[in-house]
N, C-alpha and C positions, 0 to 999 in steps of 0.2 A: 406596210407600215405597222397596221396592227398584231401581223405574226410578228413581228421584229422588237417592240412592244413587249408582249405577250409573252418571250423568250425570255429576255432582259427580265423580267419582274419573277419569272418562273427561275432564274440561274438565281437572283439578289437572294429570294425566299431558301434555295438550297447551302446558298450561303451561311443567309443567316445562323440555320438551322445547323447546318454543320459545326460554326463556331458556338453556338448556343449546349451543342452537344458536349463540342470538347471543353468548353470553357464547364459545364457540368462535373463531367468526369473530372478533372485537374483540382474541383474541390473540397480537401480532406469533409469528411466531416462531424459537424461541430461536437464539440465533448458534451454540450448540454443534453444533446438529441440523442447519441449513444447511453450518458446515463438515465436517461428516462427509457428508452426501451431495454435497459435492465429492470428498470426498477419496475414497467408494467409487467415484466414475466415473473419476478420477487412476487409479486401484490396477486399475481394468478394464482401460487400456489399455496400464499401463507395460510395459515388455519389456526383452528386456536391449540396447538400443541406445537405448531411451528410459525412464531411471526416472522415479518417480512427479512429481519434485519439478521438472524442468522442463516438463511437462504443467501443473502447477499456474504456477510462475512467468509461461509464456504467460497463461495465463488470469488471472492478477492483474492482469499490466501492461494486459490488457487492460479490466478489469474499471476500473481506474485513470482508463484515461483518457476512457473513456464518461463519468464522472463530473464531468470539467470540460472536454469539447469538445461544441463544442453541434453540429457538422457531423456528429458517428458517435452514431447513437441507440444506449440505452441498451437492452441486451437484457435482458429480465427473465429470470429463473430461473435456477440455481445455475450453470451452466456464460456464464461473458462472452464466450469467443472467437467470433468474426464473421469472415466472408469476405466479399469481394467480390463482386460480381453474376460479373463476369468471370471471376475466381478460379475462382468456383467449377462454372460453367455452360458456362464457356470463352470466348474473346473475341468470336468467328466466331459463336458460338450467336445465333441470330435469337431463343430463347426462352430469358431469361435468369432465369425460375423453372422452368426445367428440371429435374425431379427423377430422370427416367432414366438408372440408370448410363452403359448404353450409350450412347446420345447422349450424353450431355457428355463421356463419353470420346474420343467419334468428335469432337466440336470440341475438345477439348486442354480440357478443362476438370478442378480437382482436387478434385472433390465424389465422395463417394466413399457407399459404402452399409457400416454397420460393423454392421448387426446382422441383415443376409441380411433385410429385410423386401420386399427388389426395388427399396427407390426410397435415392439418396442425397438425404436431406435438409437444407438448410444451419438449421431451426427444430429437428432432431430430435439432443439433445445426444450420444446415440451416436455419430451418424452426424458431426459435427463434431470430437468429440474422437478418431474413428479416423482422420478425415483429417488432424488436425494431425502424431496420431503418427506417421502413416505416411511423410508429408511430414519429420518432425523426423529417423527413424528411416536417411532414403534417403542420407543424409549421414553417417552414420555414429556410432559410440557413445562416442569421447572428449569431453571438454570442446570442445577444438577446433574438433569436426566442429559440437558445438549450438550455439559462436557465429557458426561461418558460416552454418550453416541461417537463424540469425536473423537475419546480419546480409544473406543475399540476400530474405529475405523483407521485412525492415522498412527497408532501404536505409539505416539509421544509429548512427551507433558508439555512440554515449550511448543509445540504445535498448537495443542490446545486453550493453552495462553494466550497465542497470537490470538487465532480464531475468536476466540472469547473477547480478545482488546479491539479487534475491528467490530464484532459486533455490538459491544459496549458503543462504542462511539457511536457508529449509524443509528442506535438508536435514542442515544443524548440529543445527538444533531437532527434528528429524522430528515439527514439524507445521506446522499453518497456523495456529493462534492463535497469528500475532504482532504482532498491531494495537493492543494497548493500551499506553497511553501513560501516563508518571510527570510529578509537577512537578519541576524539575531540583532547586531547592532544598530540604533539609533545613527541615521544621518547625520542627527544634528552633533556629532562627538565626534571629536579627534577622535580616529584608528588608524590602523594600517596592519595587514597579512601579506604574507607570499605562501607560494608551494612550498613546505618542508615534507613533504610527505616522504617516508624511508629515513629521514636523516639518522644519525645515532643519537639514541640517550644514554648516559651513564649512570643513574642512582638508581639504586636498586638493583642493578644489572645489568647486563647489557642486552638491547633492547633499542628498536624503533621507533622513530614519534610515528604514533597510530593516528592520525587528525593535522587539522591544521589551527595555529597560534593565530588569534587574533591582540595585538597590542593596543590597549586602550587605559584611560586615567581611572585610577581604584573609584571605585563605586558607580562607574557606568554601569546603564542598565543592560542585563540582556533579558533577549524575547526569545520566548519558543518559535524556532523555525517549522512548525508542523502544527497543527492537531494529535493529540496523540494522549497517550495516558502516561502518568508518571509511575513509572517500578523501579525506579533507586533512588533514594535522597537520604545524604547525613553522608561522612564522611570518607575518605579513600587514602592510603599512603599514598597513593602516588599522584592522585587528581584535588585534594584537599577536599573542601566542601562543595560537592558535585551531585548532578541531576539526570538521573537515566529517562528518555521518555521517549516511547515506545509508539509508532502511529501505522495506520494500514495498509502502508505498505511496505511490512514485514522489514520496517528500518528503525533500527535504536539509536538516536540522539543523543552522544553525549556531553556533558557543558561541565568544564573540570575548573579548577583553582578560582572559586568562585571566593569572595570575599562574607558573603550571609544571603540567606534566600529569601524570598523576600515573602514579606509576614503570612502566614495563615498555608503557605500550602503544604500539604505534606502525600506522602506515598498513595498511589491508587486515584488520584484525584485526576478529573478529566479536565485539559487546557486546549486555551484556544488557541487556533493560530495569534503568534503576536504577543501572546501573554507572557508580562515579566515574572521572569522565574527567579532570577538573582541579580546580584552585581559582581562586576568584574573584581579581583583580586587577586592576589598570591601566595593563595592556601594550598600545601600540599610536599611534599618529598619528608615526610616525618610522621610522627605522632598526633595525632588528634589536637588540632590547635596550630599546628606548625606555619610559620606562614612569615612571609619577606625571603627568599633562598633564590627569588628570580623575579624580574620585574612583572608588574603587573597586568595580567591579559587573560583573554579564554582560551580555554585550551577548547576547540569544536569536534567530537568524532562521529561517524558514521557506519556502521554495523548493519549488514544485511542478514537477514537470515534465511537460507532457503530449503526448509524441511527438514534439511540435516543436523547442518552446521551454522555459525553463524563468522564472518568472517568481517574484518575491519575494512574498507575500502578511502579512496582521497577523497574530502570532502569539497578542497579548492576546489574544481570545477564547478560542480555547483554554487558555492558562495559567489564565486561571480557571475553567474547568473540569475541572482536573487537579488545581487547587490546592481546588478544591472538594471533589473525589473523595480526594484525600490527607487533609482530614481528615475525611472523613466513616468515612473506613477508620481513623484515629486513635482517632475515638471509639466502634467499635466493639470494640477493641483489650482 
């Protein structure tokens, strides 16, 4: 009776265990926990010629654009930054997994060893966030020096924009949760959108609607759907009085046929998620001023950029799922 017992409590225990394991594994996990073990490897190696938040900024934009070029694999695990075969092993180096300081030193290579283990690794996140720092650091500690460091390593100015615009932020915000996104419309307002995305426009050309129309009553508010900085504001032929804003993940927000924005902001100014930027209107197809040529709504666009190019992409999908998440936080209210 007692083996029998004994057995039974011994099978339940393996049980347990087993669903304890799988039910483990089955969960993702959480974004807070992810961004804090970036942020303690940021805080390892910032100094005072490199603070934490352009150490982060590199590793977003790079994190960005793994995400939509199918040519730069996707490197798994919390740190994104990637070098080159060459970069990092040297260009002369015959053995271009070279992990020995010395050799890649003796060919010019900038792979570096950051945690005294003997080998510089370009897989081993230490060893890659000491060499960017070191690299970011050799240039010196104003803004200045960080946008030339970036802008000799990534060869282009809109690169270095970006980079600059995410580090700005992380460090307005001092953090890195700033990825979540609002519906620009107030609930509490008559609207309504569909997909137009591809339709044809006619004025001015012929041409595509780049975004999606949201219809609402002239002087609705809208809200920045991001955090992000603002790099266009004042007028457009074709968008009327419109708002470009720009956030960290390498996405330009645009908000077109706006009726007036609303008081005090202007260009370069950092917003919050949520923050009213203008009111709805129908400003736009003409000269500075133009406005009544089409009923009243936001024009919404989205612009990815990914180290090259920057390309228009459909914003519906996302709006309704912001518009989802807006009331599903309504009605937990």
């Amino acid at each position: 009776m007692r083996q029998l017992f004994a057995f039974t409590l011994y099978a339940l225990t393996l049980c347990f265990l087993f669903f304890s394991v799988v039910d483990a594994k089955e969960q993702p996990p959480k974004k807070v926990d992810v961004l804090d073990e970036r942020m303690s490897y940021y805080l390892q190696f910032e100094n005072t010629f490199v603070p934490w938040y352009y150490l982060a900024a590199v590793d977003q934009f790079e994190r960005n654009i793994q995400q939509v070029r199918k040519d730069i694999p996707k490197k798994e695990g919390p740190i994104a930054i990637q070098f080159s075969d060459d970069y990092w092993a040297g260009t002369l180096n015959p053995d271009k997994e070279d992990i020995s300081p010395e050799s890649i030193a003796f060919f010019g290579g900038q792979g570096l060893d950051g945690n005294a283990d003997g080998m510089a690794n370009p897989e081993d996140n230490v060893d890659v966030l000491f060499t960017m720092s070191s690299y970011l650091a050799s240039y010196g500690q104003t803004e200045d020096d960080f946008k030339l460091a970036i802008w000799e390593y990534y060869k282009s100015e809109k690169t270095v924009n970006q980079i600059l615009t995410i580090a700005t932020l992380y460090k307005h915000f001092n953090t890195l949760d700033l990825g979540e996104h609002v519906f620009p419309i107030p609930l509490t307002h008559n609207y309504s959108y569909k997909g137009t995305w591809g339709a044809n426009r006619g004025w001015g050309g012929r041409r595509i609607h780049e975004g999606t129309d949201l219809f609402a009553g002239y002087g609705v508010p809208v809200k920045s759907t991001s955090y992000g900085i603002i790099e266009e504001l004042g007028w457009n032929e074709f968008g009327g009085w419109r708002v470009g804003i720009r956030d960290i993940q390498n996405t330009y927000h645009y908000y077109a046929h706006l009726a007036y924005f609303n008081e005090g902001i202007q260009k370069g100014d950092i917003v919050e998620l949520g923050t009213v930027i203008g009111y709805v209107g129908s400003s736009g197809y003409g000269k500075q001023g133009t406005s009544g040529r089409f009923p009243p709504h936001l024009h919404y666009g989205m612009y990815k950029y990914n180290g090259r190019t920057e390309w228009a992409f459909d914003p519906y999908p996302h709006l309704k799922i912001w518009e989802r998440e807006a009331r599903e936080a309504k009605r937990k209210k």
